[in-house]
N, CA, C and O of each residue as an XYZ file, in Angstrom:
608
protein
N       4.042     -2.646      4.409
C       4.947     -3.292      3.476
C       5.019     -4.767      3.841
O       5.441     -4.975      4.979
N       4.732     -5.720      3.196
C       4.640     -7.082      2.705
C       6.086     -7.443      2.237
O       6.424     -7.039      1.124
N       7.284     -8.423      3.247
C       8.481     -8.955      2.734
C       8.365    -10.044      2.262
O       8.379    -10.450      3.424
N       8.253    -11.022      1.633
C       8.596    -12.496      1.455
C      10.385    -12.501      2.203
O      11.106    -11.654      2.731
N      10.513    -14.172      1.812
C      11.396    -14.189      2.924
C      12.647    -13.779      1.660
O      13.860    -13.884      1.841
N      12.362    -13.575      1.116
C      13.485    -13.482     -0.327
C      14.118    -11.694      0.058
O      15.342    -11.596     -0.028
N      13.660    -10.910      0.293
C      13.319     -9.509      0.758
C      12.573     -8.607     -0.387
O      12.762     -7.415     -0.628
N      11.712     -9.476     -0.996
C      10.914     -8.786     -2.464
C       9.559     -8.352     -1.647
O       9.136     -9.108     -0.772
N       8.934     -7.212     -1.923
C       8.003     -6.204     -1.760
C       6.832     -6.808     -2.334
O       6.877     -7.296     -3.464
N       5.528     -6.810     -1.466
C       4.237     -6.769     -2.598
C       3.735     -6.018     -2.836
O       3.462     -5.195     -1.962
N       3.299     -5.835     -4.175
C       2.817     -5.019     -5.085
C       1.725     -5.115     -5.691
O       1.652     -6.060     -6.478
N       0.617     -4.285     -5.569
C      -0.403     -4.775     -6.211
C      -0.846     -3.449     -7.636
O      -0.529     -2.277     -7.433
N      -1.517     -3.816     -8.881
C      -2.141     -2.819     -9.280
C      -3.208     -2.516     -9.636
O      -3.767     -3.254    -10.447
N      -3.640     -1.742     -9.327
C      -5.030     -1.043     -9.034
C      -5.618     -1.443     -9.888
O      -5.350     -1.391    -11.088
N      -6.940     -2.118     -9.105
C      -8.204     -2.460    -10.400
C      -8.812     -1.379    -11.410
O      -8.987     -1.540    -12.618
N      -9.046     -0.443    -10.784
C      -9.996      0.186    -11.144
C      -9.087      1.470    -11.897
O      -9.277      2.600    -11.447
N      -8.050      1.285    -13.100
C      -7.171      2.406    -13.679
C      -7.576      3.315    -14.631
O      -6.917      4.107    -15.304
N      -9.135      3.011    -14.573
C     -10.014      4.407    -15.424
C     -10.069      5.966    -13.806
O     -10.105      7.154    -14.125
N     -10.063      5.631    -12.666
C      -9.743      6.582    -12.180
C      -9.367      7.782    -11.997
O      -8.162      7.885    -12.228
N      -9.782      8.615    -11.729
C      -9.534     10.266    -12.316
C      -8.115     10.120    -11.274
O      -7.287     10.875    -11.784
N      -7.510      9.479    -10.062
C      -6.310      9.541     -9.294
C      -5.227      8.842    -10.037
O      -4.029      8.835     -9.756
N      -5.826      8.258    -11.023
C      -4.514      7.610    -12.004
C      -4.101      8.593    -12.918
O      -4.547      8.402    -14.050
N      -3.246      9.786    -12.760
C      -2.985     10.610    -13.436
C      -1.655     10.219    -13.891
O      -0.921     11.155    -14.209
N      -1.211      9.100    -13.985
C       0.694      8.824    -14.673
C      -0.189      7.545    -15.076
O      -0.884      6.874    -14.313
N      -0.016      7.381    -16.323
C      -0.409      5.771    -16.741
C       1.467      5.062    -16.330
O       2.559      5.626    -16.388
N       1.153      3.927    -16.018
C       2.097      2.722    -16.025
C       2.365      3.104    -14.081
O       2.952      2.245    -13.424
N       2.030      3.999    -13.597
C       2.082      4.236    -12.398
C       0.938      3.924    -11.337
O       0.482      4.666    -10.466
N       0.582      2.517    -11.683
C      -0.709      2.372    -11.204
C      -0.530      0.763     -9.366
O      -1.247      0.118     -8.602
N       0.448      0.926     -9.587
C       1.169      0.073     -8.222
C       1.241      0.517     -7.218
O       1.768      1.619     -7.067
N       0.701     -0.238     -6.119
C       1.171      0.300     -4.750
C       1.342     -0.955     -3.894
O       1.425     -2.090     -4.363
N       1.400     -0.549     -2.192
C       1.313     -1.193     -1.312
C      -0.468     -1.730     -1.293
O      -1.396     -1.746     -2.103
N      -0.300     -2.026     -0.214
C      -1.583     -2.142      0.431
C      -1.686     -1.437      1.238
O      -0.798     -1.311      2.081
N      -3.046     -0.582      1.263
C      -2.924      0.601      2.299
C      -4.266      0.907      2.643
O      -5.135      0.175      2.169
N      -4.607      1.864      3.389
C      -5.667      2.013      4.225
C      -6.010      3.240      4.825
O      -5.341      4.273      4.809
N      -7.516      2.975      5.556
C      -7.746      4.254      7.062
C      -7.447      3.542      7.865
O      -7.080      2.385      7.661
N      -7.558      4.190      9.159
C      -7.443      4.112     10.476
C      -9.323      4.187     11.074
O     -10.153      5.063     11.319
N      -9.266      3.086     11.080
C     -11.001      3.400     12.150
C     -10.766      4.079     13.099
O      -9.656      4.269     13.594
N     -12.195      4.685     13.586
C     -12.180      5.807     14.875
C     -11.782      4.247     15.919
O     -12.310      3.135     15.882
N     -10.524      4.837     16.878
C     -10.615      4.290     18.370
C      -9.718      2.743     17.900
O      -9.735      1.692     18.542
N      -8.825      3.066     16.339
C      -8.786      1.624     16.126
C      -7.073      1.870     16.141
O      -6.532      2.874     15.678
N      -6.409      0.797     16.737
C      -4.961      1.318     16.898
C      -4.063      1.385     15.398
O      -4.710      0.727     14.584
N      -3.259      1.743     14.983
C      -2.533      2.040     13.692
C      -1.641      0.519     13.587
O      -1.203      0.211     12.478
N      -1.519      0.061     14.172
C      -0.907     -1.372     14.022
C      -2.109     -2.671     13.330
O      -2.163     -3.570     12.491
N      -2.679     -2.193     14.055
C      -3.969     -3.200     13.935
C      -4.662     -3.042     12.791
O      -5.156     -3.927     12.093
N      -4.677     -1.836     12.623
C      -5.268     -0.660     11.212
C      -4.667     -1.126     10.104
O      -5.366     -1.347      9.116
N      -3.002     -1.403     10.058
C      -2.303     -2.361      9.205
C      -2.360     -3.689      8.998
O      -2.178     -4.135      7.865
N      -2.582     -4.383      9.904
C      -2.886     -5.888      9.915
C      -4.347     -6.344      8.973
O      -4.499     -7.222      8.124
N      -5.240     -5.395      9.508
C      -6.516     -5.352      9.052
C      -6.675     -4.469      7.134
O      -7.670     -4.507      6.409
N      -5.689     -3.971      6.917
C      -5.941     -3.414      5.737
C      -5.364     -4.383      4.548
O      -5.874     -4.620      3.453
N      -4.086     -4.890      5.137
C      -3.280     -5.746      4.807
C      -4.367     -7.367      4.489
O      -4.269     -8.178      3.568
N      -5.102     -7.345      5.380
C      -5.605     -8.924      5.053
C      -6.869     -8.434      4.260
O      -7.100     -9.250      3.369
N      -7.906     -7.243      4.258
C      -8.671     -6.902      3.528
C      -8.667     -7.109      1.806
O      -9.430     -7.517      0.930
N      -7.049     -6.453      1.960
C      -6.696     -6.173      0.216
C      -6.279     -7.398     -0.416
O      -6.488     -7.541     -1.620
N      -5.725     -8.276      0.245
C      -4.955     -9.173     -0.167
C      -5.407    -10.676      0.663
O      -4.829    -11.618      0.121
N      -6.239    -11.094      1.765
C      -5.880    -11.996      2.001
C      -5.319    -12.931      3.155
O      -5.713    -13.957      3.710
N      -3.984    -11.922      3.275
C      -2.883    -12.120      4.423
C      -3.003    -12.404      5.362
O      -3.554    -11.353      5.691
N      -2.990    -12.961      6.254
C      -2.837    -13.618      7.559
C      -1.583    -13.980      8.231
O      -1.370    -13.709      9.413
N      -0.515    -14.776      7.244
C       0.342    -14.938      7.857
C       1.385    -13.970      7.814
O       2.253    -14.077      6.949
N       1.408    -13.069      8.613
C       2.998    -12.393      8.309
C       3.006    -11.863      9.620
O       1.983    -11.680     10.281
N       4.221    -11.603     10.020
C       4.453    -11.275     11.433
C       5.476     -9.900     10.946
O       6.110     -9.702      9.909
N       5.268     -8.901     12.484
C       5.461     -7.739     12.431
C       6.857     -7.335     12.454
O       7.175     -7.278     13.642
N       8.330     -6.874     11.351
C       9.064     -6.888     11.589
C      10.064     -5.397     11.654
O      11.290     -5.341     11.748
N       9.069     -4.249     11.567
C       9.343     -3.162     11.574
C       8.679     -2.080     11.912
O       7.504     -2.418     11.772
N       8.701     -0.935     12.288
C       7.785      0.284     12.091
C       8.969      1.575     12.033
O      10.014      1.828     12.631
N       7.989      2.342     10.737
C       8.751      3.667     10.196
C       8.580      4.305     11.750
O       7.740      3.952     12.578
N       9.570      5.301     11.905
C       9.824      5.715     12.472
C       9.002      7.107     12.862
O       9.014      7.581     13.998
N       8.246      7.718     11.674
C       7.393      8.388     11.763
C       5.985      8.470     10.726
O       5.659      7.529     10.002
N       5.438      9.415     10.783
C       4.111      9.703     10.169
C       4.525      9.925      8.924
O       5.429     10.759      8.965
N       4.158      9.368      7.167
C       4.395     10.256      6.019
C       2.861     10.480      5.841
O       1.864      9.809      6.106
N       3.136     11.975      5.158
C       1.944     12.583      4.837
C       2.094     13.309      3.179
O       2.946     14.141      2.867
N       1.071     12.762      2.302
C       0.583     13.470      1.077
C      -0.171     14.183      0.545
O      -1.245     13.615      0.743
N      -0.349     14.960      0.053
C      -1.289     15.390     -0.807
C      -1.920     15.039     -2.007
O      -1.400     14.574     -3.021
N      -3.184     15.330     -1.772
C      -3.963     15.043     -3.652
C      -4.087     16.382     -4.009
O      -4.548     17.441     -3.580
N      -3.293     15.759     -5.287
C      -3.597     17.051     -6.232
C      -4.862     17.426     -6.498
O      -5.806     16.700     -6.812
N      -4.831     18.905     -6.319
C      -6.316     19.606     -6.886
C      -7.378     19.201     -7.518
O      -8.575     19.197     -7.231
N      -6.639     18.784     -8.619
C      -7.830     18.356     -9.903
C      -8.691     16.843     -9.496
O      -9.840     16.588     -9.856
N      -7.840     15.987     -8.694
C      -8.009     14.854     -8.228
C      -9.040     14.638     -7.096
O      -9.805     13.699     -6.872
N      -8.804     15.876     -6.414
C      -9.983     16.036     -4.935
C     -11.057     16.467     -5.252
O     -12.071     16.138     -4.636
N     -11.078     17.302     -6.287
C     -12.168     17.743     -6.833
C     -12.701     16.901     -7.491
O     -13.792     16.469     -7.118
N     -12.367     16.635     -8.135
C     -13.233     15.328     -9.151
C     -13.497     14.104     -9.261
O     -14.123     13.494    -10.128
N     -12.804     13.651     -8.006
C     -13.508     12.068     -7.450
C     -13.804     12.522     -5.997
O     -14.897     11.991     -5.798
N     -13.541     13.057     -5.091
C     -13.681     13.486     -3.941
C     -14.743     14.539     -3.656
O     -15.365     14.330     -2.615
N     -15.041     15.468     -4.247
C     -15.658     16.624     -4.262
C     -14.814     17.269     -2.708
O     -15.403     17.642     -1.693
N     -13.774     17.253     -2.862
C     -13.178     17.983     -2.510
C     -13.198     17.896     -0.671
O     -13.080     18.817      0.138
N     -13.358     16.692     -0.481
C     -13.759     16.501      0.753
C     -12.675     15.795      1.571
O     -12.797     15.416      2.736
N     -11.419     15.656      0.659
C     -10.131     14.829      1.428
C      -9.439     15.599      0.476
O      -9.715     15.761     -0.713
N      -8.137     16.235      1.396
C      -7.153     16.495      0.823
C      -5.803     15.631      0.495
O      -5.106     15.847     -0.497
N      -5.553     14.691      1.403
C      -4.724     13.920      1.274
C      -4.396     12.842      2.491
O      -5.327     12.827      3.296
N      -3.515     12.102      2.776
C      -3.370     11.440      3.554
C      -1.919     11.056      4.372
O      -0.880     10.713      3.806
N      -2.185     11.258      6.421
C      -0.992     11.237      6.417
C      -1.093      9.552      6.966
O      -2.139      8.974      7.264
N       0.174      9.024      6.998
C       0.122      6.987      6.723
C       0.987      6.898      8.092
O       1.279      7.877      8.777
N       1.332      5.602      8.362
C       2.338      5.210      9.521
C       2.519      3.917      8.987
O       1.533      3.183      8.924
N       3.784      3.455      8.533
C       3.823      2.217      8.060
C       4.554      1.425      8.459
O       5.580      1.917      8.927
N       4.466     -0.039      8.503
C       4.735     -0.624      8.989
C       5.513     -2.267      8.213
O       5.015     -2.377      7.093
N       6.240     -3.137      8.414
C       6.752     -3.932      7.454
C       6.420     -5.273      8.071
O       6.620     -5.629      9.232
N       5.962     -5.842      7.235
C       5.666     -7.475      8.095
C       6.521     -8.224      7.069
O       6.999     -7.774      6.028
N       6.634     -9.726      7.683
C       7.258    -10.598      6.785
C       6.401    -11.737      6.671
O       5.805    -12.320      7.576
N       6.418    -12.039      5.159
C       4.950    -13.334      4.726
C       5.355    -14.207      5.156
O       6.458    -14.374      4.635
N       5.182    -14.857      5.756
C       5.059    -16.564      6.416
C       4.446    -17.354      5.821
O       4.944    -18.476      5.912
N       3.079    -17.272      4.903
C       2.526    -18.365      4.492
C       2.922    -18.593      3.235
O       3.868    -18.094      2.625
N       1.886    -19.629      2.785
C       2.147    -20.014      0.936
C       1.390    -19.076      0.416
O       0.382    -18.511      0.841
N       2.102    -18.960     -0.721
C       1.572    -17.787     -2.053
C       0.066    -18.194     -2.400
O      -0.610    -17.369     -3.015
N      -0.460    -19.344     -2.064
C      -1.729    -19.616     -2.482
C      -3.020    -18.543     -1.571
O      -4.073    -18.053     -1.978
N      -2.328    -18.491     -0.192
C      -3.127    -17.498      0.683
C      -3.590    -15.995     -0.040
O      -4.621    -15.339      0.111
N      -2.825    -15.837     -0.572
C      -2.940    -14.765     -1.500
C      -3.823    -14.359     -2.605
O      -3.692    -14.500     -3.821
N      -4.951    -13.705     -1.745
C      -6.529    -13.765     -3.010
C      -6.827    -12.212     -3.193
O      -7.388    -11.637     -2.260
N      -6.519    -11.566     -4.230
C      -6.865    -10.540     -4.433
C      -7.942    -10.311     -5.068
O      -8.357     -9.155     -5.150
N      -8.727    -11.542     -5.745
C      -9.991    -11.389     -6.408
C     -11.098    -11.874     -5.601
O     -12.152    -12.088     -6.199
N     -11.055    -12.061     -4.489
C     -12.088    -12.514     -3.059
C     -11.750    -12.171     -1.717
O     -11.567    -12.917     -0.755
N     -11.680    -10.611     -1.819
C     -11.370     -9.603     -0.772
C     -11.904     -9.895      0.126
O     -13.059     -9.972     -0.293
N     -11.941    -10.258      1.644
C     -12.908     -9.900      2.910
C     -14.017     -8.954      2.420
O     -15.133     -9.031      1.907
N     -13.287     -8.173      2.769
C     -14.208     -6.357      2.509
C     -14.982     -6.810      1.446
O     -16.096     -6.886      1.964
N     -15.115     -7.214      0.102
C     -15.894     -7.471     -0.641
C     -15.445     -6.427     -1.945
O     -15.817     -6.561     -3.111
N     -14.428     -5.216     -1.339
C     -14.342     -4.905     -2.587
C     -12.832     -4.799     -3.542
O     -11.973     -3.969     -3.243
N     -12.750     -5.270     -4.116
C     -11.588     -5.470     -5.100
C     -10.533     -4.652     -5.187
O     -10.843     -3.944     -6.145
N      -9.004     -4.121     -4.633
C      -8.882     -3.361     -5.127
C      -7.601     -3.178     -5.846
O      -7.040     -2.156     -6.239
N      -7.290     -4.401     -5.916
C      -5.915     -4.633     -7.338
C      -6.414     -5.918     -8.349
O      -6.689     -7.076     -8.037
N      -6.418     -5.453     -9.280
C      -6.306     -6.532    -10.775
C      -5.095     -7.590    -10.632
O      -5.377     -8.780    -10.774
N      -3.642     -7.184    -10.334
C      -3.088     -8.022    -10.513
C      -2.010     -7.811     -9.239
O      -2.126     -6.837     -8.495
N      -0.952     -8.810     -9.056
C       0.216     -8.365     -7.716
C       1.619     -9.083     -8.157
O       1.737     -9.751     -9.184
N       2.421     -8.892     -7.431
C       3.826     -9.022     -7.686
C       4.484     -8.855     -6.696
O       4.155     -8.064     -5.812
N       5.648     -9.651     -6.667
C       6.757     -9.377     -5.592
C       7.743     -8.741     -6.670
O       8.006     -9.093     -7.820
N       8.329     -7.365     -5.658
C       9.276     -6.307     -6.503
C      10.817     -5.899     -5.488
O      10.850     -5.919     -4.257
N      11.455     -5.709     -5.989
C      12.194     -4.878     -5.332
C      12.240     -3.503     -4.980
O      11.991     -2.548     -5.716
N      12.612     -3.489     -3.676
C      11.874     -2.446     -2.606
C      12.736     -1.226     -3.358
O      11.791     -0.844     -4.047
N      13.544     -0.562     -3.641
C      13.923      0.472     -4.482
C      13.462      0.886     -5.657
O      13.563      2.048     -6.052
N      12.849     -0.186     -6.378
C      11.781      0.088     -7.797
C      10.644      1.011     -7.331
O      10.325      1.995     -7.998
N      10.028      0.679     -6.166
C       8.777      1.947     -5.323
C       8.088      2.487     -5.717
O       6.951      2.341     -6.164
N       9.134      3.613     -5.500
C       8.961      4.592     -5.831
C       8.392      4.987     -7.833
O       7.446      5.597     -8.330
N       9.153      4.509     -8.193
C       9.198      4.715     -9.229
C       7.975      3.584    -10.256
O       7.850      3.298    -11.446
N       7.444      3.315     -9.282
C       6.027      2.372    -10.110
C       4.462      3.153     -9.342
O       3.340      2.975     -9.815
N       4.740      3.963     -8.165
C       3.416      4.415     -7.901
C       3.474      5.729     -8.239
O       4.414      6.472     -8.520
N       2.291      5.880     -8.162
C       1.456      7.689     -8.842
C       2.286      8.712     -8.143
O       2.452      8.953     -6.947
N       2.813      9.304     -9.354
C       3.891     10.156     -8.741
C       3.655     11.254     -7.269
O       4.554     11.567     -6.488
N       1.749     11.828     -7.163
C       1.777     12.331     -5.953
C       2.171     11.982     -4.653
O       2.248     12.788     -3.726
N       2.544     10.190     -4.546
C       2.881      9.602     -3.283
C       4.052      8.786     -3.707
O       4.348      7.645     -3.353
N       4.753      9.705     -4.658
C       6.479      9.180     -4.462
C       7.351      9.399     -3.344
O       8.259      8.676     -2.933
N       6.825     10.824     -2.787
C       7.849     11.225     -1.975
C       7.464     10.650     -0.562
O       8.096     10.977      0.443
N       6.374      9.758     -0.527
C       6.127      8.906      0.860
C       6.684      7.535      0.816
O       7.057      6.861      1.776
N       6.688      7.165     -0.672
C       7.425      5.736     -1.209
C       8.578      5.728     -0.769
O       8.955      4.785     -0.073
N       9.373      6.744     -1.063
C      10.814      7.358     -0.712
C      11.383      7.138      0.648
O      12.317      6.417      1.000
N      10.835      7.694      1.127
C      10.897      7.757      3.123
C      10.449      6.329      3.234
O      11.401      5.649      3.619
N       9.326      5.586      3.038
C       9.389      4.379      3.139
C       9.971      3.373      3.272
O      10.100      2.559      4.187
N      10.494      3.518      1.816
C      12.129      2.447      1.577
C      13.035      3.125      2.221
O      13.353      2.562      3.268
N      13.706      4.331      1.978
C      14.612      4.359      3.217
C      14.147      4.167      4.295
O      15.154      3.551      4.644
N      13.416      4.119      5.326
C      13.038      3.749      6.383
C      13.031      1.888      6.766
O      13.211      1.469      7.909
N      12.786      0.963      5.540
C      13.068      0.281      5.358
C      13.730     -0.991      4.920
O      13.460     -2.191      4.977
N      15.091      0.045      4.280
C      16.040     -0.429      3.462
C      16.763     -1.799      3.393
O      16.970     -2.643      2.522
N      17.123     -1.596      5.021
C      17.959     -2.829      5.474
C      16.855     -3.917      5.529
O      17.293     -5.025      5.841
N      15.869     -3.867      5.358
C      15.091     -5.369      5.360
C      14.603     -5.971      3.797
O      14.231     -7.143      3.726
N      14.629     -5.058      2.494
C      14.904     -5.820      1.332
C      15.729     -6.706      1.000
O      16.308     -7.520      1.719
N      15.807     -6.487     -0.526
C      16.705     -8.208     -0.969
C      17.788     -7.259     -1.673
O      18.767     -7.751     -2.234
C-alpha cells in the first residue's frame, strides 16, 4: 500500500481488462502487487514490486500487516487463464509513504517492461475494497483494517 502524505491510497487499473480474471466489470483496481522470488525477502519483494509497477522509489516503510492474507481464484478463472496451475495467492503487505513528486510516477515505462495498469489514482483507503475484483475483497478488507489508522 502506497500513502501520499495526504493519507490517499494508490490505485492502479488494470491494463489488460479483456482478462478472463476480470470477472466484475468496473472492478478492475488494485494495489500494486506481486511474487516473492525464491530466497528473496517479503519486504524487499514489496519494494521491488512496488517500483516494477509503478516506478516508485521514493517511499519509505511505514507499516506491516500483521499477518499473511490469503485468496483464492475462482475455478473458472484457474482454469482458463492458468490451466489450472495456481490456485490462488497468499500476500504479506506492507504500507509505505510516497516521498517523491507525482512526476516519478510512470506506469507506461515499467522497469520489468511489462505494463500492468492503464491508468492510477490516489483513493481513499475504505473505497478498497469495493473497487477490486470481488475474489480479493476479503484480503482488501483485512488490509485496510490492518491499516486504518494511517489513511486520510
Amino acid at each position: 500500500m502506497l500513502l501520499n502524505p495526504a493519507g490517499l491510497v494508490w490505485i492502479g487499473r488494470r491494463a489488460n481488462e479483456g482478462l478472463v480474471e476480470h470477472t466484475a466489470p468496473g472492478h478492475e483496481w488494485q494495489m500494486p502487487q506481486g511474487g516473492i522470488d525464491p530466497g528473496e525477502d517479503p519486504l524487499e519483494a514489496a519494494r521491488r514490486e512496488l517500483w516494477e509497477e509503478t516506478n516508485v522509489r521514493s517511499a519509505s516503510l511505514i507499516a506491516e500487516a500483521p499477518d499473511w492474507y490469503a485468496y483464492d481464484i475462482p475455478r473458472a478463472v484457474v482454469g482458463a487463464r492458468w490451466k489450472n496451475k495456481w490456485r490462488g495467492q497468499t500476500q504479506k503487505w506492507y504500507a509505505f509513504r510516497f516521498e517523491g513528486d507525482e512526476t516519478e510516477i510512470d506506469i507506461f515505462n515499467p522497469p520489468a517492461g511489462e505494463q500492468e495498469f492503464a491508468e492510477w489514482k490516489w483513493e481513499r483507503m475504505e473505497r478498497l475494497p469495493e473497487l477490486i475484483i470481488p475474489f480479493k475483497r476479503p484480503v482488501y478488507e483485512r488490509v485496510v483494517e490492518a491499516f486504518k489508522s494511517l489513511g486520510a
